[in-house]
N, C-alpha and C positions, 0 to 999 in steps of 0.2 A: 251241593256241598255235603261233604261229610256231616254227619252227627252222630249225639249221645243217642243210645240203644236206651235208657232210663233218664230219668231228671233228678239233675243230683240232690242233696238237699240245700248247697248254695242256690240251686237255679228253683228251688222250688220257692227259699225264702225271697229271693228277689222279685220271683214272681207275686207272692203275696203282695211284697210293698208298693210294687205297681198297679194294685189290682185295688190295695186300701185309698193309693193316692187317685186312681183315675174315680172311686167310689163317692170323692169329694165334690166333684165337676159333671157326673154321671149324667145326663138325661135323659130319658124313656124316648122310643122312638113312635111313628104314628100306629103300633100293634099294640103300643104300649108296655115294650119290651124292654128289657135293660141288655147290651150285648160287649160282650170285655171278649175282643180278640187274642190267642194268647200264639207267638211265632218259637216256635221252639228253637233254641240257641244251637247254631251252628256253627261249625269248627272249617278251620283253615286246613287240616291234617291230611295227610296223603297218605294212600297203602298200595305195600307192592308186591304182587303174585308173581312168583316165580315158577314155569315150568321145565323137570330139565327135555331134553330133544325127545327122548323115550314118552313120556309122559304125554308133552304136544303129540307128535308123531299118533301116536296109539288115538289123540281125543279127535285130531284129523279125519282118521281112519273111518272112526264112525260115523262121521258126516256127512262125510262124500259117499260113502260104500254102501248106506240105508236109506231109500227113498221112503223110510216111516220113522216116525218118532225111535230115538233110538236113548235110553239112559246108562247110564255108566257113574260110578263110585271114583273118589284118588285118594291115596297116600296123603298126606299133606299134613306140614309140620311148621310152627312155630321155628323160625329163622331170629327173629328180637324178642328178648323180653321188655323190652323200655318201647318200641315202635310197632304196628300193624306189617309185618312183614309175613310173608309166608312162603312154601314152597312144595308144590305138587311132583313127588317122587316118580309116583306110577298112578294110573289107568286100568281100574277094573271092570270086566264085565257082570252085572250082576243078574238072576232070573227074572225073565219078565216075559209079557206076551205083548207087543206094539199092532197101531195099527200106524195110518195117514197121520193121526195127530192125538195119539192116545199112547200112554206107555202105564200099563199095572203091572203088579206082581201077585203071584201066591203068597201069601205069607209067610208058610210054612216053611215053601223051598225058598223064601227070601232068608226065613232065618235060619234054616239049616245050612246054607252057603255063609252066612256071617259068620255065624258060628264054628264054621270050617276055618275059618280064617288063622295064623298064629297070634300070638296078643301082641307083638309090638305093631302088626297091620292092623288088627280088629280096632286098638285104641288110636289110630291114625285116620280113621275113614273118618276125615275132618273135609271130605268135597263130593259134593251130588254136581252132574251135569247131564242135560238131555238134549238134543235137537230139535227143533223151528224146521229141520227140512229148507224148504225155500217161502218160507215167513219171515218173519220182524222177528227182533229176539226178546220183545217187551215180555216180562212174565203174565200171564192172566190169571186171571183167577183162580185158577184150578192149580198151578203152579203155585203162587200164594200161600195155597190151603196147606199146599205138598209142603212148603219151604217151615210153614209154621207149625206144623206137626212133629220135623223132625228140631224144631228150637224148642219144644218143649221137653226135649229128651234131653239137649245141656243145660249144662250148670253153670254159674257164673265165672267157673276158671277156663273158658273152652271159646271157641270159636269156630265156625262153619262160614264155606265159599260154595256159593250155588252162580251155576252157569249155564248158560243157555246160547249156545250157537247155532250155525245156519250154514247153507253148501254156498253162501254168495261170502264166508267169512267174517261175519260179524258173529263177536262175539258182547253178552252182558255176563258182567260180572257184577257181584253182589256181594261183599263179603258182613260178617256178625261178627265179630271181636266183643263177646261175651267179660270177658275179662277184660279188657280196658274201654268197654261200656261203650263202642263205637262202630255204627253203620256206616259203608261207605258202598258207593253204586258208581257204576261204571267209569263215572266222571273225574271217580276222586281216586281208581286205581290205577298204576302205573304198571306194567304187564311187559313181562322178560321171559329169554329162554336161558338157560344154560347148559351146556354138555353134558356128558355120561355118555358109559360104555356098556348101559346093560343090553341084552337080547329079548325080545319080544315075541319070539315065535310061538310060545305058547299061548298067548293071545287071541291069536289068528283061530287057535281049535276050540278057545271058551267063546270067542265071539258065535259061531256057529252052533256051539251049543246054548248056548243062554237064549237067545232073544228067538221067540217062536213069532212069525205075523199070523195072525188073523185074518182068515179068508174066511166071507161072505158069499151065501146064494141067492139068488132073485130068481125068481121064474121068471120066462119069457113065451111070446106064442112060441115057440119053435123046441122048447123046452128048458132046463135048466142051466144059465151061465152062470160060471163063476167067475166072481170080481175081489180082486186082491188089493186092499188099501194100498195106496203111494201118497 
């Protein structure tokens, strides 16, 4: 189910008054512990990501065409002000070096490419998505870290969608509506394409330049092979 991103201050007082009343009837358990479970309130709400063909198309591309973790940046814009709507424009490729199931960047040339950016895109990069390859598309841990790093860089009028797909087709979505204070995971998003007429060809030349793999060498008796992460 959907939920709040914070606890409001209704759900914080409500919380207290259930917390003063069970404190009445309490009893220590054989640690001699006192334990007040607390469920955080969850919502009925639905959110709906929109990609148009362009967009899809391009996030496709990367999934099927890279047999190693592969990430990419979207356009993506605030569609409702009153609902969790949104809508993924386009598909960028940003610097990184991948392997099997690792994707970093330089820093440097990550933000020198941001920064290349014009400001109606720069203030848009409202979506990160990477590849699973032929994995689950559960986030782990490391993904986690990645998703929580960059919520500390919005503010509370803002919102980010992190996505994780796979060449078998599944996709997780995750979206943060910072501004109307609301988490919603895969379950709770409803997921559309719509048309457009843009061109994509330059694409095809940044995908080739951005993402270097990593190749590995081992010795062997017979001397040195190289092995190339998939």
């Amino acid at each position: 189910m959907s939920r709040k991103i914070k606890i409001s201050n209704q759900d914080r007082q409500d919380i207290i008054e259930k917390f003063v009343a069970w404190l009445s009837t309490a009893k220590s358990n054989s640690s001699g512990k006192l334990t007040f479970d607390i469920v955080p309130p969850v919502q009925q709400e639905r959110a709906k990501l929109l990609f148009t063909a362009t967009a899809m198309s391009k996030m496709n591309y990367l999934v099927q065409t890279f047999d190693s973790e592969v990430a990419w940046h979207g356009v993506c814009k605030r569609t409702s002000d009153d609902k969790s709507e949104f809508i993924v424009e386009d598909i960028m490729i940003y610097p990184q070096n991948v392997t099997g199931s690792t994707v970093n960047t330089d820093q440097a040339e990550y933000q020198n490419w941001m920064m290349s950016l014009d400001d109606d895109t720069f203030n848009n990069v409202r979506f990160q998505g990477h590849s699973h390859v032929r994995m689950g598309t559960t986030a782990s841990p490391t993904d986690i870290e990645h998703q929580n790093g960059i919520l500390e860089m919005c503010d509370d009028s803002m919102f980010y969608v992190f996505v994780i797909a796979n060449k078998q087709g599944d996709m997780n979505v995750m979206i943060y509506d910072l501004k109307r204070n609301m988490y919603f995971e895969k379950k709770d998003v409803d997921v559309d394409q719509v048309p457009d007429g843009s061109s994509w060809s330059q694409f095809f030349d940044d995908t080739k330049n951005m993402v270097k793999t990593k190749t590995y060498y081992t010795a062997t008796t017979y001397g040195t092979k190289a092995i190339t992460s998939s």
